[in-house]
C-alpha positions as CSV (number, residue, x, y, z in Angstrom):
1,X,88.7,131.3,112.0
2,X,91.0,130.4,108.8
3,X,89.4,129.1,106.2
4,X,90.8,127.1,103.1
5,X,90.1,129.0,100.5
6,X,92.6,127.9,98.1
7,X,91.2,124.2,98.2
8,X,87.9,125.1,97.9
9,X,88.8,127.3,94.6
10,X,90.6,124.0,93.5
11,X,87.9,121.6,93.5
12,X,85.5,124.9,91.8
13,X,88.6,124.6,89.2
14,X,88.1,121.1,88.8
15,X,85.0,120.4,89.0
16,X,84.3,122.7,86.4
17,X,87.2,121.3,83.8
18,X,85.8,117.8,84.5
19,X,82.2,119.2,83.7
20,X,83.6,120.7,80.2
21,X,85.4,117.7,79.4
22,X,82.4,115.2,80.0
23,X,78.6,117.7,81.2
24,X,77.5,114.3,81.9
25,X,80.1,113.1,84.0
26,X,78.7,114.3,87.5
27,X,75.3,113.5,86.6
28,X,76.4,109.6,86.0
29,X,78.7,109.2,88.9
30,X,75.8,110.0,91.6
31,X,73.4,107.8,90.5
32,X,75.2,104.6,90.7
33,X,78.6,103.0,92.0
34,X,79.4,99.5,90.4
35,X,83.1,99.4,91.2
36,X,84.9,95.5,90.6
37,X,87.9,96.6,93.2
38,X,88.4,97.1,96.2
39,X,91.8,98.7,97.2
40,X,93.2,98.2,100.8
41,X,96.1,100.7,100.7
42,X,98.2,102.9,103.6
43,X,97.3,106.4,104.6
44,X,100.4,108.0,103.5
45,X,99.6,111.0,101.0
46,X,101.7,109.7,98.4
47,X,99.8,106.7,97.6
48,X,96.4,107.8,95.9
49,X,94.3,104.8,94.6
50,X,92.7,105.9,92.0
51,X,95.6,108.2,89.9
52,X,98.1,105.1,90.6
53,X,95.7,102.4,88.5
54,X,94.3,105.3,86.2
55,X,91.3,104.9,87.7
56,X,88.0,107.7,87.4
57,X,85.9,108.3,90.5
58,X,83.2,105.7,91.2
59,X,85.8,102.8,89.5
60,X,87.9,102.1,93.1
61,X,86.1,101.0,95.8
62,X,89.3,102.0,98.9
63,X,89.9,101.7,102.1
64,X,93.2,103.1,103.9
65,X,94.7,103.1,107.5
66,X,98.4,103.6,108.7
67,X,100.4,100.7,107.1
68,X,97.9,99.0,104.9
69,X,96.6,96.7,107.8
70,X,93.8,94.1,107.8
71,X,93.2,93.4,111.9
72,X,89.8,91.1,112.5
73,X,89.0,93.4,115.3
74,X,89.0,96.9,113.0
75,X,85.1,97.0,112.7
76,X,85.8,100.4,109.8
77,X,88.1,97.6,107.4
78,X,85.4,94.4,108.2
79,X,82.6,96.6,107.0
80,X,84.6,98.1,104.0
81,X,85.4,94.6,103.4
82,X,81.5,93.5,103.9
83,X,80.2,96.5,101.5
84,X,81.9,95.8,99.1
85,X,82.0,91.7,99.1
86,X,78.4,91.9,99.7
87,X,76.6,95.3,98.3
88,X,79.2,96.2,95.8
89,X,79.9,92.2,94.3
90,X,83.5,93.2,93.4
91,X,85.7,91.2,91.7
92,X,89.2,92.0,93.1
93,X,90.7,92.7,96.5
94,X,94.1,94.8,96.2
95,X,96.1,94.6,99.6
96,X,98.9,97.4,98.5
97,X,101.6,98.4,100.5
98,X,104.9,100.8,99.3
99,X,108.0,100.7,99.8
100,X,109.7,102.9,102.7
101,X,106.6,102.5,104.7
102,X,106.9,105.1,107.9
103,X,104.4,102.8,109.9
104,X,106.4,100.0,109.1
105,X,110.0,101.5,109.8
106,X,108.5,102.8,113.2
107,X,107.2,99.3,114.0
108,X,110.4,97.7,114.4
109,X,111.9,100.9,116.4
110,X,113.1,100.5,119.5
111,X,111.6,103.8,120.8
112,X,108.2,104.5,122.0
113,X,105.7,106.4,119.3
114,X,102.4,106.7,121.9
115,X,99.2,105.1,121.1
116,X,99.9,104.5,117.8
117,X,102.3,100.9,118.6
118,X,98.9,99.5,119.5
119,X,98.1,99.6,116.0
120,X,101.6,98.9,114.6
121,X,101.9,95.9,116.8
122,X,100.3,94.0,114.2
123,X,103.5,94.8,112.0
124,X,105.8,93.8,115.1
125,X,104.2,90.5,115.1
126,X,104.5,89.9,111.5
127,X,108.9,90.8,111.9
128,X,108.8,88.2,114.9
129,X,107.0,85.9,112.4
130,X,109.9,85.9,109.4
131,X,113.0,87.0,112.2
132,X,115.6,84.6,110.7
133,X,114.1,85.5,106.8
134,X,114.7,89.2,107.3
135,X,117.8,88.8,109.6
136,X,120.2,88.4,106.3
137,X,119.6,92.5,105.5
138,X,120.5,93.4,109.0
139,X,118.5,96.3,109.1
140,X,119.3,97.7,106.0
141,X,116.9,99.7,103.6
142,X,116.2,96.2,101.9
143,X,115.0,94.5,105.5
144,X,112.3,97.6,105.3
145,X,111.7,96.5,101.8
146,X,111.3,93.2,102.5
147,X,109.1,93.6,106.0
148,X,107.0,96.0,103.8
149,X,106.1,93.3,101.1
150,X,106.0,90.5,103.8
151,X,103.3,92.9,105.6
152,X,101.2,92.8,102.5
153,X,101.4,89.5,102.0
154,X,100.0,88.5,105.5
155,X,97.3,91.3,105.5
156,X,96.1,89.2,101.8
157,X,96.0,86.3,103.7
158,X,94.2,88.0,107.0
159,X,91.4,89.2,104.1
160,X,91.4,86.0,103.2
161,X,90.4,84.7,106.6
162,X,87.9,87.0,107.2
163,X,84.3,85.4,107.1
164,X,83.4,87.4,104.8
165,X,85.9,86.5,102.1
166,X,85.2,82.9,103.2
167,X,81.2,83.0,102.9
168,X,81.9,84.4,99.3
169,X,83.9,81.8,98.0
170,X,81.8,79.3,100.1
171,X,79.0,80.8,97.6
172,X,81.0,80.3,94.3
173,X,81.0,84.3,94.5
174,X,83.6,85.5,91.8
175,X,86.3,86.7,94.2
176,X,90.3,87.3,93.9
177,X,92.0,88.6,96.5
178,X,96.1,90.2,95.4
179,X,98.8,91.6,97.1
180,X,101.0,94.5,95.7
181,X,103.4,97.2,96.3
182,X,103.8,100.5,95.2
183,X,107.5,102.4,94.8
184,X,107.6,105.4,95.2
185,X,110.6,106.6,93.1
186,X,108.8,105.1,90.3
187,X,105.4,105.1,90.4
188,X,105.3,101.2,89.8
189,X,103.5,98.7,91.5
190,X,104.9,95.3,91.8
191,X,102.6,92.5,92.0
192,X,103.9,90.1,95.1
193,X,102.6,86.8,93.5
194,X,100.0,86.7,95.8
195,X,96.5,85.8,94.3
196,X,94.1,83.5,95.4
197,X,90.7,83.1,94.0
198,X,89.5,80.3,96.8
199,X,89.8,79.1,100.1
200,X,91.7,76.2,99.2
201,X,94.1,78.5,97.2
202,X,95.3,80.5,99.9
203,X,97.7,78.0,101.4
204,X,99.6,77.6,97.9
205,X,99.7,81.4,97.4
206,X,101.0,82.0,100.6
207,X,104.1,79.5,100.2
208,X,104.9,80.2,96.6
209,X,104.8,84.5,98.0
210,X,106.9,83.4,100.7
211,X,109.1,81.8,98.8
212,X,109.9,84.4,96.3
213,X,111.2,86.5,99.0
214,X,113.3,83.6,100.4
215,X,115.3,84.0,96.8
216,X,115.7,87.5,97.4
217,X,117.4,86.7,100.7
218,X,119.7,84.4,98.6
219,X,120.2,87.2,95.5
220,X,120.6,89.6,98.9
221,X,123.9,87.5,99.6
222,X,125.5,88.4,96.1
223,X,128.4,90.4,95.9
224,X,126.2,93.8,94.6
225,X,123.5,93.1,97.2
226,X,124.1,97.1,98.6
227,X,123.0,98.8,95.0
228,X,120.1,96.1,94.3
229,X,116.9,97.5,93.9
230,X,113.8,96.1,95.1
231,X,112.9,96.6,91.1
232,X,116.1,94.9,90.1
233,X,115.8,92.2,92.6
234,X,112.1,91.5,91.4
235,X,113.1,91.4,88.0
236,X,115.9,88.1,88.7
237,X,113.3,86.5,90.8
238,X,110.8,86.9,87.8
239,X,113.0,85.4,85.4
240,X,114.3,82.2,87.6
241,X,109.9,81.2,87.6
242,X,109.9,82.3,84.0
């Protein structure tokens, strides 16, 4: 039987630096959880919540699965979702996706994966969706880019359209709902434009989202478009609104 030691010695380590730092740290933490966000992120081990937004323990409510997906269906999200809409009363739904995405890449592979294209289906549907938007990278590293931020941006809109959201904001409940997306080679995360604070809202977010990336298809037609960054392309699309 192999046990594992050295992680347990680690959180010993920690827990006792974070006792030394603040004795009344622990003590706080487990008698209350008042979080305002809720963060809807991928599984992947290089994304951690809480050390991306600077965040303690107890101040990120988060909920992962492979490729950041919201599915109507997935009873574990709907009752993250309901916690903390209903229990928790926070303030801010963060859909965050990052760049080079393995679920996503593997979602628009040709070859099998197993049981796991049940799940990444959901992407598949959402590359059928925006075809002709993303056809202009021609499966470049930028079409994984973009099919990565277009996946957050209709997960947003899927937690939008989840009665839960919709009973919230159909009770004046203070309630924003983002999309975002994390690089990895820089630690940055890049808000998509997507925010919408009530139903009626979601419609507009959606288009003006939408149409930021449809002017980084036309910035993708330049002469440089193999060295832009997703950073650098984010940047010109910021200063055309601005």
């Amino acid at each position: 039987m192999k046990k594992l030691t050295e992680l347990l010695e680690s959180n010993r380590q920690w827990a006792e630096k974070i006792s030394k730092e603040d004795p009344m740290f622990f003590e706080t933490l487990a008698q209350q959880q008042a979080p305002e966000y809720l963060w809807i992120g991928c599984s992947d081990s290089r994304v951690p919540a809480n050390e991306i937004v600077d965040m303690l323990p107890g101040e990120l409510f988060v909920h992962r699965n492979v490729s950041n997906l919201v599915v109507h269906t997935d009873m574990n999200c709907m009752s993250v979702i309901q916690y903390a809409v209903e229990v928790l009363k926070v303030k801010h739904i963060m859909v965050v996706g990052h760049y080079g995405c393995g679920g996503v890449k593997a979602a628009i592979e040709t070859e099998p994966h197993g049981m796991i294209d049940n799940w990444l289906r959901n992407i598949r549907n959402v590359y059928k969706k925006h075809r002709d938007l993303l056809s202009v990278w021609d499966h470049s590293h930028q079409q994984l880019d973009r099919l990565c931020e277009l996946n957050v941006i209709e997960q947003a809109c899927n937690v939008c359209d989840t009665t839960i959201v919709q009973q919230a904001w159909a009770n004046e409940q203070e309630l924003t709902v983002h999309g975002w997306i994390y690089g990895l080679d820089d630690g940055l995360v890049n808000d998509l434009e997507f925010n919408a604070s009530d139903a009626e809202e979601v419609d507009d977010q959606y288009r003006l989202a939408i149409s930021k990336i449809e002017i980084l298809r036309k910035l993708a037609q330049g002469p440089e478009k193999e060295t832009q960054t997703a950073r650098s392309l984010w940047d010109k699309v910021r200063s055309i609104f601005n």
